[in-house]
C-alpha positions in Angstrom: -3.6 8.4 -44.3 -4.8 11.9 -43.5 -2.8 15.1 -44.1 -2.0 16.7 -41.0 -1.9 20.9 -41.6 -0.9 23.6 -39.1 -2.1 26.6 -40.7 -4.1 29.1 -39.6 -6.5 28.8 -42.4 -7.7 25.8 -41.9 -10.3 25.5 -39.5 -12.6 22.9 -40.1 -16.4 21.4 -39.0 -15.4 20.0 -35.9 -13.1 22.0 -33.0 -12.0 20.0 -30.3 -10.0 21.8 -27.3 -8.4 19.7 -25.1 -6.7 20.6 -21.5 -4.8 17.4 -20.3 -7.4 14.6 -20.0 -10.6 17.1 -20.7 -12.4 18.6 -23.3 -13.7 22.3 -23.3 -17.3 22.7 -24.8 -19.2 25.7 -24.9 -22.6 25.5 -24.2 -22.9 22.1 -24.0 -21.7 21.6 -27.8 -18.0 21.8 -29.4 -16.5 25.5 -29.6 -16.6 27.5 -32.5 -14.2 28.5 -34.8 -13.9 32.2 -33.3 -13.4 30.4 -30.0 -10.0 28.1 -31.0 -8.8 31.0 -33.7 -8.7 33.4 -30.2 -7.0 30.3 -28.0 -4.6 30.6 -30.9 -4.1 34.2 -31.3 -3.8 34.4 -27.2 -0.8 31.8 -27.6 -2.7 29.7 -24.7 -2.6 26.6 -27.0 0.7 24.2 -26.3 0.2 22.7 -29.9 -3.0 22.6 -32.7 -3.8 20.6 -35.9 -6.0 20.2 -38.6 -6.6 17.2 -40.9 -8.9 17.8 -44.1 -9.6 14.4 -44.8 -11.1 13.9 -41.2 -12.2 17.4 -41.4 -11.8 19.0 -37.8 -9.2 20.9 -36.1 -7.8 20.6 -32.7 -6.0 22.4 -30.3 -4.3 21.3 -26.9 -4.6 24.1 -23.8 -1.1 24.9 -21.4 -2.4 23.4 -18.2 -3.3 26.2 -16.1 -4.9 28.3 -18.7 -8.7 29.5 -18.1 -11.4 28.4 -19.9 -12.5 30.8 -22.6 -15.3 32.7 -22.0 -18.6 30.8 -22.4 -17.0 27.3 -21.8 -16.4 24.3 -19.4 -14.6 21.5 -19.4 -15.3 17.5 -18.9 -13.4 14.6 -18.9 -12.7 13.3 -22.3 -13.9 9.7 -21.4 -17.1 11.4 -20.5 -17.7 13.1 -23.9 -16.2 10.2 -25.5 -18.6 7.6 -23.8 -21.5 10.3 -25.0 -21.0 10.6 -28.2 -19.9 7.0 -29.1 -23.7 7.0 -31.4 -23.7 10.0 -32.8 -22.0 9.6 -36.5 -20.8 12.1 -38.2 -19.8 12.0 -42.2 -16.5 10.3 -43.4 -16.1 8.9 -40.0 -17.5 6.8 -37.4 -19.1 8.9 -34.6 -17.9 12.3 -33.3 -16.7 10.2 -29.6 -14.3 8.2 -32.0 -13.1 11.5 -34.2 -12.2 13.2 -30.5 -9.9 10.5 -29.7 -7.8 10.6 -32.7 -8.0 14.3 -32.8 -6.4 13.9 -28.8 -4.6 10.6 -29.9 -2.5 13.1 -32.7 -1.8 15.3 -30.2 0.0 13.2 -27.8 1.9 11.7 -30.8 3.1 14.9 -31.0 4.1 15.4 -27.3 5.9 12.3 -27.9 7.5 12.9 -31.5 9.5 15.8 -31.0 12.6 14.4 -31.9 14.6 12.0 -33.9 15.2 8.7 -31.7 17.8 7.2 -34.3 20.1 10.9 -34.8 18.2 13.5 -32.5 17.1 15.7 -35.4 14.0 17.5 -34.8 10.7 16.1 -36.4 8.2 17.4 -38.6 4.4 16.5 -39.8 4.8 14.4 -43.5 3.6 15.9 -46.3 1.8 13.0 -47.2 1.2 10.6 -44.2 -0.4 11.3 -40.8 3.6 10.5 -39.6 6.4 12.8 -38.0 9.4 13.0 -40.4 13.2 13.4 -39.3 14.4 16.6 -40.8 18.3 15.2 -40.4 18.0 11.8 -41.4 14.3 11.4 -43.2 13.8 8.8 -41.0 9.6 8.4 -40.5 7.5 7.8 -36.9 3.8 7.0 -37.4 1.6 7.0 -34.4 1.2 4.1 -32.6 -1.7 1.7 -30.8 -1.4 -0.1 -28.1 -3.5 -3.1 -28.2 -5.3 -4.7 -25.0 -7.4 -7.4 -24.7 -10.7 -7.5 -22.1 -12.2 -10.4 -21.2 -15.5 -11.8 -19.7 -15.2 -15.0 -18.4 -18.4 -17.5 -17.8 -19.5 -20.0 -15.8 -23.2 -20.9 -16.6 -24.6 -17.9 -15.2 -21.9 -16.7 -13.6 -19.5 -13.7 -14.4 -16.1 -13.5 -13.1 -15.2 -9.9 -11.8 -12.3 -8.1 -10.1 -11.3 -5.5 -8.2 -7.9 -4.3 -9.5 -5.4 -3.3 -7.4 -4.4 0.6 -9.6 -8.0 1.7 -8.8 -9.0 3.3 -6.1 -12.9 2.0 -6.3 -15.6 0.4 -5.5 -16.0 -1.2 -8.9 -16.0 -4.6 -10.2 -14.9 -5.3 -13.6 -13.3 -8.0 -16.2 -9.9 -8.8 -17.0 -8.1 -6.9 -19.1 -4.3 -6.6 -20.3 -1.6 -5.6 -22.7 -1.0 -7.5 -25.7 3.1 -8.4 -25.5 5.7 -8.7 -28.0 5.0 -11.6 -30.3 2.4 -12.7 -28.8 -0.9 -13.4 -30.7 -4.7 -11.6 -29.4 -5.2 -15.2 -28.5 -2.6 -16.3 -26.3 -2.7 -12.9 -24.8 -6.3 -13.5 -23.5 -5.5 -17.1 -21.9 -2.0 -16.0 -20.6 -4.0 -12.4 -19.1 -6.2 -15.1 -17.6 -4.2 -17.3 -16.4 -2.0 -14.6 -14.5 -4.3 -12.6 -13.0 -6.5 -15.2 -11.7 -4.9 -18.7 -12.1 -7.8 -19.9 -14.1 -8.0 -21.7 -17.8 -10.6 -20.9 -20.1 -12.2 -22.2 -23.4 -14.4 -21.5 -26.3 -12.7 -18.0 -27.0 -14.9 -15.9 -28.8 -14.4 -12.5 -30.2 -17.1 -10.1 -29.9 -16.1 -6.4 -30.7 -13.6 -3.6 -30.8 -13.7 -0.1 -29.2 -11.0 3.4 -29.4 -9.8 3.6 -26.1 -7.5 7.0 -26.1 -6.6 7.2 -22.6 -3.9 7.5 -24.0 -3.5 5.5 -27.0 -5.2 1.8 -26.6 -7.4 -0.5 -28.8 -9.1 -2.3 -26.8 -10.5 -5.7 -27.9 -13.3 -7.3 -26.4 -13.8 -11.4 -25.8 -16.2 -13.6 -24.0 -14.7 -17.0 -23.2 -15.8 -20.4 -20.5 -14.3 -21.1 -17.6 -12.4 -24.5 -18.0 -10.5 -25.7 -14.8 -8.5 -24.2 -11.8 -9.1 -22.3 -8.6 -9.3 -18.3 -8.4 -5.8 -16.8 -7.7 -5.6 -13.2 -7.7 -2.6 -12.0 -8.9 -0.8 -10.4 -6.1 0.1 -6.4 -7.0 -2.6 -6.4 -9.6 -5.9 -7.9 -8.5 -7.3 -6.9 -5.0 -9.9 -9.8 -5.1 -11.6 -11.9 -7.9 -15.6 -13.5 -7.7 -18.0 -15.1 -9.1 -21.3 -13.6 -9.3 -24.6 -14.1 -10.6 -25.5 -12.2 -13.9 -28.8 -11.5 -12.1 -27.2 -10.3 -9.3 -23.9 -8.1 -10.1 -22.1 -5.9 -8.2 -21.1 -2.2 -8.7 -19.7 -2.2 -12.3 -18.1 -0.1 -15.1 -20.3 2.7 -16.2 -22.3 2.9 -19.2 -20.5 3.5 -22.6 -17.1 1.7 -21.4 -16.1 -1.3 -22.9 -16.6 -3.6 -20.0 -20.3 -2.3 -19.3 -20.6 -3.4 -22.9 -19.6 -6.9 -22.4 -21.1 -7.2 -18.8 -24.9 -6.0 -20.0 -25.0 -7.8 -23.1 -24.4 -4.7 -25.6 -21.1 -6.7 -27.1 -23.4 -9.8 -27.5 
């Protein structure tokens, strides 16, 4: 577990500013250190921290603040899809390092206070946690794990429209994993609900950070075994079968179902 620091002395390699769900760059690359030190010194920053194991430094913009001088901002998935290659020492690649650096941040939006006796919480002096200053009690950040699935038939890829997107876009079935509930049996009862379909031959292929805001998603392929497409009213708009020579509009390049549609998962 990395040491989280909030001093002013600690700038590291990397500085990632965030505004909501974007991330400021300055000419085309990550700020400087002058450029976060002044966000800081301007008091335009909601929150900031550093972790030296990890060695970067992030900061998270009010939400109507202007860019500092020199900079733009994009949408972190953008970045994040961009960089997903580019490695960078102690850790796996700079896309990965900005979602945890935006992952910490919104555990601390979320960690404020003491759920169990309303104290107010503090970073650990040893843990990448929130400690209780009342009752000692400690809150570690938290994943939420969801499953994505492609589902074949010969040559054939089950897609979706789903009904909280507002596109054009087909795509594979995904979900939440519940409570008690093993990756498994979260893929075939996913499946089962949101198209009334069973499957076989469950095989895992691959992982991915997903911090929008805090998922781990894991990727499957699996076989169509029996039953009739359903769509599952008030989640899936429509559900096909189509070619793999001949798909639809799909995910874009870098997200984890483009991955498992093109072949990139395996």
């Amino acid at each position: 577990m990395a040491i989280i620091s909030n001093k002013l002395n600690s700038f590291k390699k990397h500085h990632f500013i965030f505004r909501e769900n974007s991330i400021i760059l300055q000419n085309g690359e990550l700020p400087d250190a002058l450029t976060m030190k002044r966000c800081l010194e301007l008091s335009v920053a909601s929150d900031w921290i550093s972790e030296q194991e990890m060695d970067y430094t992030a900061i998270q913009l009010e939400k109507d603040t202007p860019n500092p001088k020199g900079c733009e901002d994009i949408p972190l998935r953008e970045f994040f899809f961009r960089h997903q290659n580019d490695a960078v020492e102690g850790f796996q690649n700079i896309g990965s390092l900005s979602a945890r650096a935006k992952g910490i941040l919104n555990f601390h939006t979320l960690k404020r206070f003491c759920s169990i006796c309303g104290g107010q919480l503090h970073d650990d002096e040893k843990f990448t946690a929130r400690t209780c200053s009342k009752c000692g009690h400690q809150f570690f950040p938290q994943l939420e794990p969801a499953i994505i699935v492609l589902v074949t038939r010969g040559d054939e890829y089950l897609l979706a429209k789903h009904a909280n997107r507002n596109t054009d876009v087909w795509t594979t079935l995904a979900g939440f994993v519940e409570m008690g509930e093993t990756i498994e049996s979260a893929v075939h009862r996913e499946i089962f609900e949101e198209v009334g379909i069973r499957i076989k031959n469950l095989r895992y292929v691959a992982s991915q950070a997903w911090p929008f805001p805090d998922q781990l998603m894991l990727a499957f392929r699996a076989e169509y075994e029996s039953g009739e497409i359903k769509a599952q009213e008030g989640e899936i708009l429509e559900a096909k079968w189509f070619h793999k020579d001949s798909l639809p509009n799909v995910p874009p390049p870098g997200s984890v179902a483009y991955n498992l549609i093109s072949g990139v998962f395996g």
